[in-house]
C-alpha positions in Angstrom: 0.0 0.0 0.0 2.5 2.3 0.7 5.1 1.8 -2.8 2.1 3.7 -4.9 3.1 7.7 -3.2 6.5 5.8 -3.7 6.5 5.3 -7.6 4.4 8.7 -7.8 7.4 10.0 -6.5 9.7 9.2 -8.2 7.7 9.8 -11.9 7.4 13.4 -10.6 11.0 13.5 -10.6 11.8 11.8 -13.3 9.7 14.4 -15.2 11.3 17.2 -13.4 14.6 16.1 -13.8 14.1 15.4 -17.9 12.2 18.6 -18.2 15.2 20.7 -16.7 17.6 18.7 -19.1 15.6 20.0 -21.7 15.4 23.6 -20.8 18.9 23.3 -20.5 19.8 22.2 -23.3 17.5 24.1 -25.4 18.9 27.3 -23.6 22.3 26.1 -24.7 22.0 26.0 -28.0 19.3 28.7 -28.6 21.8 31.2 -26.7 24.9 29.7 -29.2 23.1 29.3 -32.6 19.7 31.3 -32.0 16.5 29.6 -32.4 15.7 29.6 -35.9 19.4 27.5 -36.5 18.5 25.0 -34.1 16.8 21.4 -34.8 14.3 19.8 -32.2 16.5 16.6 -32.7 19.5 18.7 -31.7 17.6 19.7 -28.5 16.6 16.2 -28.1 20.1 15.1 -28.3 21.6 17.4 -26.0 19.1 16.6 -23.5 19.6 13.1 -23.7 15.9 11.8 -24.7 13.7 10.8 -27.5 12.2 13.6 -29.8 8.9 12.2 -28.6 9.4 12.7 -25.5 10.4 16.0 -26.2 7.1 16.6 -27.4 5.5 15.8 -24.5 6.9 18.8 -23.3 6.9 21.3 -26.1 5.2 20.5 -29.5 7.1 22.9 -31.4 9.9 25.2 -31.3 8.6 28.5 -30.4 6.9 26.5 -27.3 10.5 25.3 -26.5 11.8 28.9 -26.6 8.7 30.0 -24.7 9.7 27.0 -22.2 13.2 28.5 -22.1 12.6 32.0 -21.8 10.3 32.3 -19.3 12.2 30.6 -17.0 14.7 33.4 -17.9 12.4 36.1 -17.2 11.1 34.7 -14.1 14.2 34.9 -12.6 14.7 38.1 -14.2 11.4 40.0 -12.7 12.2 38.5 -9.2 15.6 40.5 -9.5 14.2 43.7 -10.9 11.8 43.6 -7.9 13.8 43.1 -5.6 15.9 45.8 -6.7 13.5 47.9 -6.6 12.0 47.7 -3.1 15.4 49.5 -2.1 14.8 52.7 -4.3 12.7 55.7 -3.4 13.2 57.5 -6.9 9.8 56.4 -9.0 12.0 56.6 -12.0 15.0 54.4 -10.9 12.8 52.1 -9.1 10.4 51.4 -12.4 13.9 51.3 -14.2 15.2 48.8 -11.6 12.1 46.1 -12.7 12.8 47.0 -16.4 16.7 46.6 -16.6 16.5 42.8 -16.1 14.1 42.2 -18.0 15.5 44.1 -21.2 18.8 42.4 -20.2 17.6 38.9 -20.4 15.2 39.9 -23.6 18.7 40.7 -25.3 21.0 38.1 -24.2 20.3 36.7 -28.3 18.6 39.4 -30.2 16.3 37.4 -32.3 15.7 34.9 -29.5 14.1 37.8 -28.1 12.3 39.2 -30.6 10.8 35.7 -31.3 9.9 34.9 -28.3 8.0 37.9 -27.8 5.9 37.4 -31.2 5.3 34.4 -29.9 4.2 35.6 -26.6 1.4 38.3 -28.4 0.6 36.2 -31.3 0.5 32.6 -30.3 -2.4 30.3 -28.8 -2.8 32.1 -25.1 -4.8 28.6 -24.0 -1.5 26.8 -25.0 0.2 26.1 -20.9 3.8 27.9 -22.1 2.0 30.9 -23.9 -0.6 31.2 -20.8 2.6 31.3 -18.7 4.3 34.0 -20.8 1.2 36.3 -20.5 1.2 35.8 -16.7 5.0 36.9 -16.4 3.7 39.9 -18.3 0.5 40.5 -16.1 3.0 40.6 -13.1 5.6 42.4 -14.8 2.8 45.0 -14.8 1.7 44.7 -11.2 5.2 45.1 -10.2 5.5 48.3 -12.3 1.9 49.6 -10.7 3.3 48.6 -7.2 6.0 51.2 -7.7 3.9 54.0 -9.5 1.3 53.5 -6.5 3.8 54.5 -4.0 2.7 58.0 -5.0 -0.1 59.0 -3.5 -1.8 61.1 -5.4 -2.1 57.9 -7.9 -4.5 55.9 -7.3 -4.7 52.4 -7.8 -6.8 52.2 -11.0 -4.8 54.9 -12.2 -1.4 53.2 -11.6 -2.9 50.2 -12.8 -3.2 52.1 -16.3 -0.3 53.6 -16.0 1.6 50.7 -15.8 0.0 48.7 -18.4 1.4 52.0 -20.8 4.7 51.5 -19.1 4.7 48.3 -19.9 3.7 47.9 -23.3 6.8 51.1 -24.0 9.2 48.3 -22.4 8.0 45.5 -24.5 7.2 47.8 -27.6 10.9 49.1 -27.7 12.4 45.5 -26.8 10.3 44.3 -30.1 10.9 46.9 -32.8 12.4 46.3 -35.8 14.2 49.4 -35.9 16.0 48.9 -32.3 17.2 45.3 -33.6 20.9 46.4 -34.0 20.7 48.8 -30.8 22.6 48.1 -28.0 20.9 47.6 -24.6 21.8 50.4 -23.1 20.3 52.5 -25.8 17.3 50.7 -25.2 17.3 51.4 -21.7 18.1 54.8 -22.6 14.9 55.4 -24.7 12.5 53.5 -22.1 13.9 55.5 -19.3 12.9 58.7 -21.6 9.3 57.5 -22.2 8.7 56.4 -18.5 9.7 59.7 -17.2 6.8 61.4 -19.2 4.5 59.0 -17.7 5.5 59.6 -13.9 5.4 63.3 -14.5 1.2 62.8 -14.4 0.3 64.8 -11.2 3.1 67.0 -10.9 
């Protein structure tokens, strides 16, 4: 009676354990070749288990860089938050949630611009594209916890406010004609745009 928790155990494990191979490997090689150069079979290799398998996972490529890059952006939020909690300037502290972010968006240029097409455009009932848009959602929330701090903001307003800050982040991270700038010069331009926003109420 007691080996069933057992074996349930361990399959949970197992699972983890291949679906961190996976992310790893596909990180690997999407962060060396970019994306569009690299193979599922590749992937499959690397991680050491059957293309089927693989599917099980991810069904196609853009869900394996979705599967890969928000794990990236997780971690990158968290920091950017944390950062933030420190800084009393509304400007440095949105900037301190946005710098990450950017910075992990650019780590491979087109890996970044194809994940977030993918991220807008593809299925948002599909589990990695449903987790990409809730990494946005609180990407948001984190912004409208800072601009809230002011109090003549209120909450719906910083709610709003944020979405706009938001969309200039992702926006400037996604145009065609930043796709050669550096990420400084990104940061640059989103810093410009955000400081019009926070001047509402002044």
């Amino acid at each position: 009676m007691t080996e069933a928790p057992i074996s349930m155990g361990r399959r949970e494990r197992n699972k983890r354990a291949k679906l961190e191979r996976i992310v790893a490997a596909a990180s690997a090689l999407f962060a060396e070749r970019g994306a569009d150069d690299v193979t599922t079979q590749q992937i499959a290799d690397a991680a050491d288990i059957g293309t089927g398998t693989l599917f099980l996972y991810a069904k196609t490529k853009g869900e394996l860089l979705l599967l890969v890059q928000n794990a990236h952006y997780e971690e990158a939020l968290e920091r950017g938050r944390a950062a933030a909690d420190g800084i009393g300037d509304p400007v440095d502290a949105l900037m301190a949630i946005i710098r990450p972010v950017v910075e992990c968006n650019r780590v491979q240029v087109d890996n970044g611009r194809t994940y977030l097409r993918e991220m807008v455009f593809g299925d948002p009932t599909e589990p990695r594209h449903a987790e990409a848009l809730e990494i946005a959602l609180r990407t948001e929330s984190a912004l409208a916890a800072v601009i809230a701090r002011r109090p003549e903001i209120s909450e719906a307003d910083a709610a709003v406010l944020a979405r706009v800050a938001s969309s200039v982040m992702f926006l400037t991270m996604a145009a065609g004609v930043n796709a050669t700038a550096d990420t400084e010069t990104l940061l640059a331009d989103i810093r410009t745009q955000i400081s019009v926003l926070t001047r509402r109420g002044e």
